[in-house]
C-alpha positions in Angstrom: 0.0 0.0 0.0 1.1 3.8 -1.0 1.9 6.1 1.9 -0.3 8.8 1.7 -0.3 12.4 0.4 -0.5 15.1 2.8 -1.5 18.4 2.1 -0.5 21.8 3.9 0.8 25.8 3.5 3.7 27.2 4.2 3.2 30.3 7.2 2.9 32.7 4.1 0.6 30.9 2.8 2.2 28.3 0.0 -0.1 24.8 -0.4 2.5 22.2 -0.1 2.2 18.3 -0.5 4.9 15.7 0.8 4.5 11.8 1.2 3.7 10.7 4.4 7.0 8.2 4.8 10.3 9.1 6.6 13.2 9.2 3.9 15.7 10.4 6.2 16.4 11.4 9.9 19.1 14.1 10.6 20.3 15.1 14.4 17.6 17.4 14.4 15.3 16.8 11.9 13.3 14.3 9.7 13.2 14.6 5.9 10.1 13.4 3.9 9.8 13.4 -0.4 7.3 16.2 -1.6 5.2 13.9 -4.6 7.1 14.7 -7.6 10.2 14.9 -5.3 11.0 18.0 -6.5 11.8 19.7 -2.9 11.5 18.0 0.7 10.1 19.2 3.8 12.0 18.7 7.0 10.6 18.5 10.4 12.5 18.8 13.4 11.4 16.3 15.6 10.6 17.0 19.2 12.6 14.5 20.4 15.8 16.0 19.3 15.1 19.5 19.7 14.6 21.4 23.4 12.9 24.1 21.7 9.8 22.8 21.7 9.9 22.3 25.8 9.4 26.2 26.2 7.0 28.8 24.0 9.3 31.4 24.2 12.6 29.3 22.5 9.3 27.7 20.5 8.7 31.2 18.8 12.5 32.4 19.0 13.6 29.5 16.7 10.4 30.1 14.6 11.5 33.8 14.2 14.7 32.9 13.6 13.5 30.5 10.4 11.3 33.2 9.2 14.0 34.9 8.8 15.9 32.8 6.9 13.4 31.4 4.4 12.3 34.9 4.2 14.2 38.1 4.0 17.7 36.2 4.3 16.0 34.1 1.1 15.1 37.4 -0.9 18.0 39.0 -0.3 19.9 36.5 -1.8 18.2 34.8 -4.7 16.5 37.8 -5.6 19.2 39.3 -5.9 22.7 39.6 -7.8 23.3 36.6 -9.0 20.4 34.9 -7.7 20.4 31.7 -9.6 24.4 31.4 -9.4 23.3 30.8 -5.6 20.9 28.3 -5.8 23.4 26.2 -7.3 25.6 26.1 -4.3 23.3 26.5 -1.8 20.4 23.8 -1.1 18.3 26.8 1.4 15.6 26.5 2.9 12.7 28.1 1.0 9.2 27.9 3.7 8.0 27.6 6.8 5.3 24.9 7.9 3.6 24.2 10.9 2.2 20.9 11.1 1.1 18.5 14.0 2.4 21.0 16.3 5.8 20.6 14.5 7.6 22.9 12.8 9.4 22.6 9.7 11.0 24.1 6.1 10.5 23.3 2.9 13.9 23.3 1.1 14.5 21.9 -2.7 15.9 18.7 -3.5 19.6 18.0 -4.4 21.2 17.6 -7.8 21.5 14.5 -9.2 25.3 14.4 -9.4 25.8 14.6 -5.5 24.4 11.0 -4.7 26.7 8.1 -6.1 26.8 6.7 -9.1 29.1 3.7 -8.5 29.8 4.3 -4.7 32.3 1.8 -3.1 34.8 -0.5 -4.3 34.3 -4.1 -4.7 31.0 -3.6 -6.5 29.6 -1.5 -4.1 30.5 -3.7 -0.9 29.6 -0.7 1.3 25.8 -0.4 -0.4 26.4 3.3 -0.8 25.4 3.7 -4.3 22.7 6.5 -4.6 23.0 7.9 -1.6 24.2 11.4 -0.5 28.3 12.5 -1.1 28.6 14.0 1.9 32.3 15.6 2.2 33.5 13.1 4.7 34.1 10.2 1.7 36.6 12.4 -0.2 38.5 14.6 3.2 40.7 11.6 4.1 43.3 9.3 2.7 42.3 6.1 4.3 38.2 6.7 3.1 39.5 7.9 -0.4 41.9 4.6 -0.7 39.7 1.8 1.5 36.2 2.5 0.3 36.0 4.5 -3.0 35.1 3.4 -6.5 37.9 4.9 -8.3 35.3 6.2 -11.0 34.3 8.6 -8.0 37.5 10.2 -6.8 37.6 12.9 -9.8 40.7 15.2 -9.8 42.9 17.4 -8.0 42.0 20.6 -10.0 37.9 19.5 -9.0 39.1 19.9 -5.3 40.6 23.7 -5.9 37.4 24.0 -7.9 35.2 22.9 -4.7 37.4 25.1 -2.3 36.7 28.0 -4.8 32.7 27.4 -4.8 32.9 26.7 -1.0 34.9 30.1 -0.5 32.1 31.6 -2.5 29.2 30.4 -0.3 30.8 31.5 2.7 31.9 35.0 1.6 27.8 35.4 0.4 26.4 34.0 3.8 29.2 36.3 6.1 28.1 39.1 3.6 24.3 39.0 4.5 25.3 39.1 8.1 24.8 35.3 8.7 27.4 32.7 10.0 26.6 29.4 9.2 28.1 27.8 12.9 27.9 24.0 11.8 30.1 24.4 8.6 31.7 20.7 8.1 32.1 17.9 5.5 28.9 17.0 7.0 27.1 19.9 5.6 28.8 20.6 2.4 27.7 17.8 -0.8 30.4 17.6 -3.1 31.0 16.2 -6.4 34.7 15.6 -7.4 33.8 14.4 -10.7 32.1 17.7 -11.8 34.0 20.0 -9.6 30.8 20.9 -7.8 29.6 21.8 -4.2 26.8 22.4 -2.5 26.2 23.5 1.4 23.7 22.5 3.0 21.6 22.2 7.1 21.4 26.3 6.1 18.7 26.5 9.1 21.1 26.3 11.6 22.2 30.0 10.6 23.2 32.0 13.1 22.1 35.7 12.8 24.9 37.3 15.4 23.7 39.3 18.0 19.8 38.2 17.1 19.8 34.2 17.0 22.2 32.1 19.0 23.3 29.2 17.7 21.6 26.1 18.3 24.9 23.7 18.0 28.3 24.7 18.7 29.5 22.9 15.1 30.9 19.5 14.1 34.0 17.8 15.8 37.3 18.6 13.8 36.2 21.8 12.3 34.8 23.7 15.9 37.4 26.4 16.3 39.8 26.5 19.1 38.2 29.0 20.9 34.7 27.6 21.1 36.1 23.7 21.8 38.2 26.0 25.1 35.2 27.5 26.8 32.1 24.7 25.9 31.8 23.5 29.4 30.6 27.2 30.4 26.9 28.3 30.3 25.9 30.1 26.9 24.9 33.2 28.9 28.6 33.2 30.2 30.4 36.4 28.6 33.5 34.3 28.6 31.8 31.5 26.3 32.6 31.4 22.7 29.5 30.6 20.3 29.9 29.9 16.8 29.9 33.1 14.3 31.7 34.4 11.5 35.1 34.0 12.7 34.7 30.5 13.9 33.3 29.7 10.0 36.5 31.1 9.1 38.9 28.3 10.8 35.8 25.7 9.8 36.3 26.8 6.3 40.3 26.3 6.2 40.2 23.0 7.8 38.0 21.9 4.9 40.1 23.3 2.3 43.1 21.5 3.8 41.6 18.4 4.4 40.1 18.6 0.9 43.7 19.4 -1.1 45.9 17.0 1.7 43.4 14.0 2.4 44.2 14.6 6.5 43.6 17.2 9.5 45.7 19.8 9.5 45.7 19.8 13.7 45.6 15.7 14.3 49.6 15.1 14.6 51.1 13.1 17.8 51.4 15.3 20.7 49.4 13.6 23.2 48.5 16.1 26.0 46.8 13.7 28.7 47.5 10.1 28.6 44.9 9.4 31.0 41.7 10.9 30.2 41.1 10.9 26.3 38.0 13.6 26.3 40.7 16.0 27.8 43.5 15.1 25.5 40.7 15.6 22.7 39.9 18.8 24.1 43.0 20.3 25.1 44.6 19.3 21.3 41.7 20.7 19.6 40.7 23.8 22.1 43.3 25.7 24.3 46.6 23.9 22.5 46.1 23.4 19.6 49.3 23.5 17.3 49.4 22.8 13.5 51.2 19.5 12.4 53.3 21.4 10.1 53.9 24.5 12.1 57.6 25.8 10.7 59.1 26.3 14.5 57.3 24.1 16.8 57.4 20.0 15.6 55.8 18.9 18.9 52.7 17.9 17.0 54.2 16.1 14.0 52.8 13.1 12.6 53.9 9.9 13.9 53.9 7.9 10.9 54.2 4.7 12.4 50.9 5.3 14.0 49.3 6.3 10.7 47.3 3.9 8.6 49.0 2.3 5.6 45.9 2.9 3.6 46.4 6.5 4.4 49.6 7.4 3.4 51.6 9.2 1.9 48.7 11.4 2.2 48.7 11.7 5.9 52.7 12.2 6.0 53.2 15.7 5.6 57.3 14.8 4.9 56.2 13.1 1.6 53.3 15.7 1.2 53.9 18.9 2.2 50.9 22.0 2.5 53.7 24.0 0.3 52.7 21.3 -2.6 49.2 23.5 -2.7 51.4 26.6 -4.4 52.2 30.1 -3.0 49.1 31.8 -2.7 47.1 28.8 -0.4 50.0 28.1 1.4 50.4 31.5 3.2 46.8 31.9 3.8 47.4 27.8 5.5 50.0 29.4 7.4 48.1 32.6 8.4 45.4 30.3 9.4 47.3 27.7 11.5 49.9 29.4 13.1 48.9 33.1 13.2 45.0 33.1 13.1 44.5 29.6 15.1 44.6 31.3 18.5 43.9 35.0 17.6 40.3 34.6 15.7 40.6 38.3 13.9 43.8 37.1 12.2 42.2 34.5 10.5 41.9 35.3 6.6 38.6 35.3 4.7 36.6 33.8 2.6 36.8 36.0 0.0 40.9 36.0 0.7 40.4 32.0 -0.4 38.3 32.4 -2.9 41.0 34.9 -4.3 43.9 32.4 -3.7 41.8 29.7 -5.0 41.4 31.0 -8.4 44.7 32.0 -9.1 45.8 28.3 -7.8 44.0 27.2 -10.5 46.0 29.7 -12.8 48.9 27.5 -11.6 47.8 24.2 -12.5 49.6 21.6 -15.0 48.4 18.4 -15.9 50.4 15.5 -15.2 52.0 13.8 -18.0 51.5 10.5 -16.5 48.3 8.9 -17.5 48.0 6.8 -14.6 48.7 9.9 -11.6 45.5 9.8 -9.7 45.5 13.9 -9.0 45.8 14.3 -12.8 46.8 17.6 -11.9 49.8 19.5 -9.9 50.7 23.1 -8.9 53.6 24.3 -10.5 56.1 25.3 -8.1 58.2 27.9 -10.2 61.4 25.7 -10.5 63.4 25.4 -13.7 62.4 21.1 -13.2 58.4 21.1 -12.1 57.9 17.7 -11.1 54.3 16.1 -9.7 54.4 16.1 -6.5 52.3 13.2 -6.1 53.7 10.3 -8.9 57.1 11.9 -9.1 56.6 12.2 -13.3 58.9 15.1 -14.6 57.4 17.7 -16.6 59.5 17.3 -20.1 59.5 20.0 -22.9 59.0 23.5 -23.3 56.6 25.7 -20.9 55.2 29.0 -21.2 54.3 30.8 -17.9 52.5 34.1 -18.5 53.6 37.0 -15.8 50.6 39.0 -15.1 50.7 43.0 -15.4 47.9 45.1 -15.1 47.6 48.9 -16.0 47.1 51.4 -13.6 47.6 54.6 -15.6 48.1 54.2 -19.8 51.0 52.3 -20.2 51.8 52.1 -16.5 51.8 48.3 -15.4 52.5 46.5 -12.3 53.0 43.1 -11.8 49.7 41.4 -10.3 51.3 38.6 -7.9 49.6 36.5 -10.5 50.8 34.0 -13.5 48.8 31.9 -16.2 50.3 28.7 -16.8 50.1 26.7 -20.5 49.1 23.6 -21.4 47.5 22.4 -25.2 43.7 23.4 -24.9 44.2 26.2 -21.8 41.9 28.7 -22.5 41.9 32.6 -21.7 38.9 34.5 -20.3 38.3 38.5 -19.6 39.2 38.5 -16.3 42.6 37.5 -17.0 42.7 40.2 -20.1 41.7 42.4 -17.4 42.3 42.8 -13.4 39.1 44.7 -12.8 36.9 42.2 -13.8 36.4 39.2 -11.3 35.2 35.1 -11.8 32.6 35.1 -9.8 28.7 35.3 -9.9 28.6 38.9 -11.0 29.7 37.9 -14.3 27.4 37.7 -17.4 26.5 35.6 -19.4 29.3 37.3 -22.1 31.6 37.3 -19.8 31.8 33.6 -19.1 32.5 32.7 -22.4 36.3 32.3 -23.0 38.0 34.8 -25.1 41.2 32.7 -26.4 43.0 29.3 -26.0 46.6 27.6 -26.0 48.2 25.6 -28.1 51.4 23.7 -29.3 51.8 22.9 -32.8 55.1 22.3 -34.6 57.2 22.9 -31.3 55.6 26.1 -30.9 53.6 27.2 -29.0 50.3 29.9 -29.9 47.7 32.2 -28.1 45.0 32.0 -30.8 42.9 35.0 -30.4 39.2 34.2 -30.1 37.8 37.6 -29.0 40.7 40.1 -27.7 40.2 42.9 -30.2 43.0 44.6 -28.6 45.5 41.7 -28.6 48.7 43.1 -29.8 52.7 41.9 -30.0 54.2 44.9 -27.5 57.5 45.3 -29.4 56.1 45.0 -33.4 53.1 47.0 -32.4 51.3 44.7 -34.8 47.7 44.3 -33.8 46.6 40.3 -33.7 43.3 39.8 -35.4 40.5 37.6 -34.5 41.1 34.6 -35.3 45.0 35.0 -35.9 47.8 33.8 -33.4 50.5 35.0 -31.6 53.5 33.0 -30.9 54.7 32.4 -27.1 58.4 32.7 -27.0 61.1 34.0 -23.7 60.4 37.8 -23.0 57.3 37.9 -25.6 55.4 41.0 -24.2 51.0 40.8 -24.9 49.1 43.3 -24.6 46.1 41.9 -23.8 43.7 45.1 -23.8 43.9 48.2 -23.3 40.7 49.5 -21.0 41.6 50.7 -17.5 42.8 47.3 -15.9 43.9 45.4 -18.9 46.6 43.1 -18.8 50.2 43.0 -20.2 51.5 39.6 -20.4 55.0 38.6 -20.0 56.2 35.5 -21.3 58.7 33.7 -19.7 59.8 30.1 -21.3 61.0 26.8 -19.2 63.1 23.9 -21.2 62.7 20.5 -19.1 65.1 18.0 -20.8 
């Protein structure tokens, strides 16, 4: 027999139908389809939540959701790039009161972030279809035990994430919100694609307004908070969750996502006798990051890692520097500067930033059978992959970035384009005023030139620079013509306040 069909509205009014039939039960809440399955409507159940054993936290966390599905709602997906956001964000869109329960409404996720071939073996962990949380992909041992190979993706997918991760954040912080719970529990990814997702958005935490309800997920609670959680929320010397804590939640992930292991979890053991306090003491008041350039009391004990984890979770084999310049100082500023002294701690937009030029940086690996497909290149005269040892062998163009300040004025942008056969070149590398993110348009997207090699040479073919011209022939390079990349080549890649000069600057690998 059919479960049956219940009808209902949304406070403001909305008819709504879901299937009366538990899919899914969550610390808080439970999840049931709507009919067509096209969105789901959670209730929190009243045996995991104390609010409903007072009216006044009762209407507090219903004021707090209205919120949320409402203005916090309109303000972002009505706004600039609305539907960029509902890509990246699975939010909760109503407000029902049902059975003397409340709930939301929220829509359903995208059919790439449930599994498609799940665990190895044929499946011998039955995970197949369901959800990707971000747990299956942030370690070593889970990545090399469990997953189908087919579900791993690549190493420029995990930038990719940590760049549409950054994003979220930087949009919730901006609207005023933190999201105090942000984990691999509540972020979907999708290695294959490169896509991300955050979800649990009704645990927002409006600072000053709404406390939080929890004080996050273990692993990713912030020094701070895991110090002073035995104290009474009222207790001005109690740490709750807001936008600062998100900020060390958000670097662990993007660690753990790029090195497969915790970037505080070495081998300093701080109380042999009473694990909770060794837990809390190494993840609250001393916590110390496992590669921390002057103070290797927490290194990794590699003979207490599993084999199934390494090298990943030997930072000797697999340094954070393999991650390129620009993550690594904002790993650093978050580990050893920011880990204790929450204000220090960089944002999301400073990783969204360092993100996409990362990406700038990539090279694919020439080895067919490197499981990261992809490396940083680390500026030597002999890049190697960092992760399969293959040697990089030929000739390699790396583009120095200049932008203009006043006509023909440049300065060097702290930012370089590397080459490889099919590369392609967009606007906001032709010019520094224009960002990749989801302010662009349409237009804008679209790339405006590519890289190749052909002959031993290699080419900038010129798609849609009208400006594109050879600095020292003055000769203007057509649509649809090419440019040849050779040592000290100067580019002018347009010439509208912000346009880039390129520099070329070759590497021979034997």
């Amino acid at each position: 027999m059919s479960a049956k069909i219940i009808k209902c509205h949304t406070v403001d009014g909305r008819a709504i139908e879901f299937v009366d039939e538990v899919i899914g039960s969550g610390a808080m809440k439970d999840v049931y389809f709507s009919p067509d399955r096209s969105y789901v409507v959670c209730f929190f159940s009243k045996e995991k939540n104390k609010f409903y054993e007072s009216k006044a936290a009762l209407e507090q966390q219903k004021d707090r959701l209205k919120e949320i599905v409402g203005n916090k709602w309109n303000g972002i997906f009505n706004g600039v790039g609305g539907d960029y956001w509902k890509n990246i964000f699975c939010w909760p869109d109503g407000l029902v009161e049902y059975n003397d329960l409340l709930g939301i409404t929220a829509p359903t996720y995208k059919k790439y972030y449930f599994f498609s071939y799940g665990s190895k073996n044929n499946d011998f962990l039955k995970i197949k279809g369901k959800e990707k949380e971000g747990k299956w992909f942030a370690s070593a041992n889970n990545q090399n035990r469990f997953l189908d190979e087919r579900e791993k993706g690549s190493w420029l997918n995990y930038l990719k994430i940590g760049i549409l991760i950054s994003r979220a954040v930087r949009r919730m912080h901006a609207a005023g919100l933190a999201h105090s719970d942000l984990s691999y529990k509540n972020v979907l990814i999708d290695p294959v694609t490169g896509s991300a997702c955050v979800i649990d958005v009704d645990g927002l935490v409006v600072p000053g307004k709404y406390p939080p309800d929890v004080v996050g997920t273990p692993d990713f609670i912030a020094p701070e908070v895991v110090m002073t959680n035995h104290l009474k929320k009222d207790d001005p010397q109690r740490h709750l969750p807001n936008i600062m804590t998100d900020r060390h939640a958000l670097a662990v992930l993007i660690y753990m996502y790029l090195l497969y292991r915790h970037p505080l979890r070495g081998g300093k053991v701080h109380d042999v006798n009473d694990p909770q306090k060794d837990e809390n003491l190494a993840m609250g008041e001393k916590a110390l990051f496992i590669e921390h350039p002057s103070d290797a009391s927490n290194r990794v004990k590699v003979a207490q890692v599993r084999p199934s984890a390494l090298p990943w979770a030997d930072p000797e084999k697999i340094p954070f520097t393999v991650t390129g310049p620009y993550l690594k100082e904002l790993f650093l500023q978050s580990f050893v500067t920011g880990l204790h002294q929450p204000q220090q701690r960089p944002s999301a937009n400073d990783w969204e930033t360092a993100l996409v030029k990362t990406v700038d940086l990539m090279q694919p690996c020439l080895n067919p059978d490197c499981g990261q497909k992809w490396y940083v290149f680390d500026n030597s005269t002999k890049p190697v992959c960092p992760f399969c040892g293959t040697a990089f062998h030929g000739k390699l163009p790396v583009l120095n970035l200049y932008s203009a300040r006043r006509e023909g004025n440049f300065r060097p942008d702290n930012h370089r384009l590397m080459v490889w056969t099919g590369q392609s070149i967009y606007q906001w590398h032709a010019n520094n005023l224009i960002a990749p993110n989801e302010r662009l348009s349409a237009e804008q997207t679209k790339r405006v030139g590519y890289f190749i090699f052909h002959q031993q040479q290699w080419w900038l073919v010129n798609e849609n620079l009208p400006e594109l011209m050879d600095v020292a022939s003055k000769e203007i390079i057509p649509i649809g013509g090419k440019i040849e990349l050779t040592d000290g080549k100067q580019i002018l890649l347009s010439r509208q306040d912000g346009g880039r000069l390129v520099v070329v600057q070759m590497v021979e690998c034997e």
